[in-house]
N, C-alpha and C positions, 0 to 999 in steps of 0.2 A: 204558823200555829196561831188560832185564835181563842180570843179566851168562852169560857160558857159560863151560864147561871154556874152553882154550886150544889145548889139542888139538882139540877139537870144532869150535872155532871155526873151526879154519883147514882141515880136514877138509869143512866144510858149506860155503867160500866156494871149494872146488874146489884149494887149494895143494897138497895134500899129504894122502896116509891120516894116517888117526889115528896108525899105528904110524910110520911118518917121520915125523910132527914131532917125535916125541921127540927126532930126531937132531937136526933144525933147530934144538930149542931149546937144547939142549947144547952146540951150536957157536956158542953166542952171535948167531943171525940175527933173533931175535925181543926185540924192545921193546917194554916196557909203563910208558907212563909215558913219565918221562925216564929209566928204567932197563931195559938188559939184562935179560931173563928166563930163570931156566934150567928152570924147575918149570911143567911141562906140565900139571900136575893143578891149576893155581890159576883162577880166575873171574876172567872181565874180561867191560870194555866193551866192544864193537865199535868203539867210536872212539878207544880207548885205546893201540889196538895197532899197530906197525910190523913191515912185515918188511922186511930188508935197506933197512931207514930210506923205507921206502915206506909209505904209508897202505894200510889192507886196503879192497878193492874193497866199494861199497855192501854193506850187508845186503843188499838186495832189487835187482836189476836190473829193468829196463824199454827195452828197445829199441826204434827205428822201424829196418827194414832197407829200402833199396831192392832188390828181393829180380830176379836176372839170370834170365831166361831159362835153362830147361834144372836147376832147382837144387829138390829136395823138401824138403818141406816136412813131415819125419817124422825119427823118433830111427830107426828101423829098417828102411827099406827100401834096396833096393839103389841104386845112383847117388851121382851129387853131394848131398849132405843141408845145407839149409839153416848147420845147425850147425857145419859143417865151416869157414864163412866167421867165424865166433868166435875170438878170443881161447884158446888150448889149456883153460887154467883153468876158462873159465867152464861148458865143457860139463860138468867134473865135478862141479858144484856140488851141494847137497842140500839143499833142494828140485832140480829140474831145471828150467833153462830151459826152457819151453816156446812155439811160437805161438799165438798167439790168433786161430783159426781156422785156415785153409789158404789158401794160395794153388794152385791146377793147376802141375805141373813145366812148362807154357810159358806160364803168367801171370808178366806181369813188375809190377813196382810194390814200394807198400807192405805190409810185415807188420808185425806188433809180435812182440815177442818177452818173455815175463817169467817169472819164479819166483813172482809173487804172483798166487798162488790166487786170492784178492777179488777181484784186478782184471779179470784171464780173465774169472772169472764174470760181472762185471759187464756188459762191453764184448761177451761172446759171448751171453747172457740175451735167446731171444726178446722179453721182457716190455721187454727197454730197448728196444727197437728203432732200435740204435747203426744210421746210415746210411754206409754204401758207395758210393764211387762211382769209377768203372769207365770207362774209354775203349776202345771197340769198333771193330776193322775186321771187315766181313763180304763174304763171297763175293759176293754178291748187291746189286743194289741195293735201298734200301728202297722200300715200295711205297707208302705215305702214311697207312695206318690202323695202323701201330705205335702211336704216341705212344697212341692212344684205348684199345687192347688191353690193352697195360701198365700204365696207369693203371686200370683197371676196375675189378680186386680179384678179377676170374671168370676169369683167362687158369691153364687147367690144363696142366699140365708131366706129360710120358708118367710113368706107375707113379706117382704121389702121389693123393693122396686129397682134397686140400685145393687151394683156388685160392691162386695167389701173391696175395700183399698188394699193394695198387698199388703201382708202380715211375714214377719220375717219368723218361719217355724222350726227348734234346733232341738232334733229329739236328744231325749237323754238316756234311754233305753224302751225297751219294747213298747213300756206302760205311760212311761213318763214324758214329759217337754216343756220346754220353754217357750213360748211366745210373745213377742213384741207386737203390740200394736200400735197404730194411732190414728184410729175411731174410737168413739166411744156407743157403739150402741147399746141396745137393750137384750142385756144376757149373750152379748156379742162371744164368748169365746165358747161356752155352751155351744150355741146356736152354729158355730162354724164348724165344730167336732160333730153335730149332727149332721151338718152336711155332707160331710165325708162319711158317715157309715158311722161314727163311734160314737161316745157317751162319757162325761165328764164325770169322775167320782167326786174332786177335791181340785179346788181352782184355789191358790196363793197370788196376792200379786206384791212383790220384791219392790217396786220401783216406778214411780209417777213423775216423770221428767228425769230433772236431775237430782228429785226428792229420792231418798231410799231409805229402809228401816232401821239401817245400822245393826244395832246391840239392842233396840228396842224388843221387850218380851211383850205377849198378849196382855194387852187392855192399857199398856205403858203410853204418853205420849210423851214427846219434848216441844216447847213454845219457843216460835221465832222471834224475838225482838227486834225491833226494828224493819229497814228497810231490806227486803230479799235480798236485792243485788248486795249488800253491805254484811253479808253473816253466812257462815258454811250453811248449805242445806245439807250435808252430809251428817248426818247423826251420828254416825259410829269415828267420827272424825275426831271427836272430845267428846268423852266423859263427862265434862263436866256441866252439858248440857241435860244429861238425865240429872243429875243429882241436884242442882236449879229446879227444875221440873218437880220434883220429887217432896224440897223443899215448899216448893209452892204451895202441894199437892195439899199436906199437912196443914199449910198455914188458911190454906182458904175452903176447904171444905164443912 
């Protein structure tokens, strides 16, 4: 851990510009230590620091969102945007929260949300080939040679050049299924029900690795702390992971 300005610090975790915190810190609302701080030009810890006798929010954020119908999944386009359902702070932040990957504005389910670089990369890297999985209703009913198509490795999607990578497909009746993937292309699970004949009404995805939603309801997130490998990614594993969340939710918006 290295230390940073003070100003900086609180500038990069989304509080305040750098030119406000001077004021913040001259009105005595920042602690470092067990002491008041009024010199905005000094180096600290990240865990050294209070505001208004509050701990500062992680260095690095990592969200699961159950992400509602109708809500995009971009920093820039018109509509309901993802980020809007944040905490005010954290969308300031620098790095920028981002997701890791997209979800379609009427896919509902899981996303993840994070500021670390590494981790995006790792979890969106054809090379991991992190698995997806996805519950399908379609216009149509299924015809019986899905599951063989999707598994293949040879089912071509209109304008790509390459076959999708087998997909493992586990109907669950006429209308409905299950699918795992691990690609992630564009409007990939759409686009492969097109290929076979049918039409997607309503795509959910359950599950991004070994992230899943738990007990999480539409628009709810819960925040990772700390290091991944060191804390369940299972949400519905503790409770008491929402009600944290929840707590936050209140305190920082």
């Amino acid at each position: 851990m290295t230390k940073t300005r003070l100003d900086k610090l609180l500038s990069n975790l989304g509080y305040t510009t750098r030119k406000e915190a001077k004021g913040w810190i001259k009105t005595g609302r920042i602690q470092v230590g067990d002491k008041i701080c009024y010199d905005e030009s000094i180096k600290v810890y990240h865990n050294e620091v209070r505001v208004d006798g509050e701990l500062l929010d992680p260095p690095t954020l990592t969200i699961a969102m159950y992400k509602p119908k109708g809500v995009i999944c971009s920093h820039n386009e018109s509509g309901k945007l993802i980020y809007s359902l944040l905490p005010h702070r954290w969308r300031l932040r620098t790095p920028p929260l981002s997701t890791i990957g997209r979800l379609d504005k009427d896919t509902t389910g899981l996303i993840l949300l994070t500021d670390d670089g590494d981790l995006n990369h790792r979890l969106t890297s054809p090379k991991k080939k992190v698995s997806k999985r996805y519950q399908v209703t379609l216009q149509n009913p299924l015809r019986g040679d899905e599951v063989t198509q999707f598994a293949s490795g040879s089912l071509m999607l209109k304008g790509d050049d390459k076959p999708c990578l087998p997909a493992l497909l586990t109907p669950l009746d006429s209308y409905h299924a299950e699918v795992i993937l691990t690609e992630g292309r564009y409007h990939q699970v759409k686009r492969m029900f097109e290929a076979v004949g049918n039409r997607v009404v309503a795509l959910h995805r359950s599950h991004f690795g070994e992230f899943d939603l738990g007990e999480l309801r539409e628009g709810e997130f819960i925040v990772f702390r700390g290091s991944l490998n060191q804390v369940s990614i299972k949400s519905h594993q503790s409770d008491q992971s929402r009600e944290l969340s929840a707590e936050e939710n209140s305190a920082l918006v």
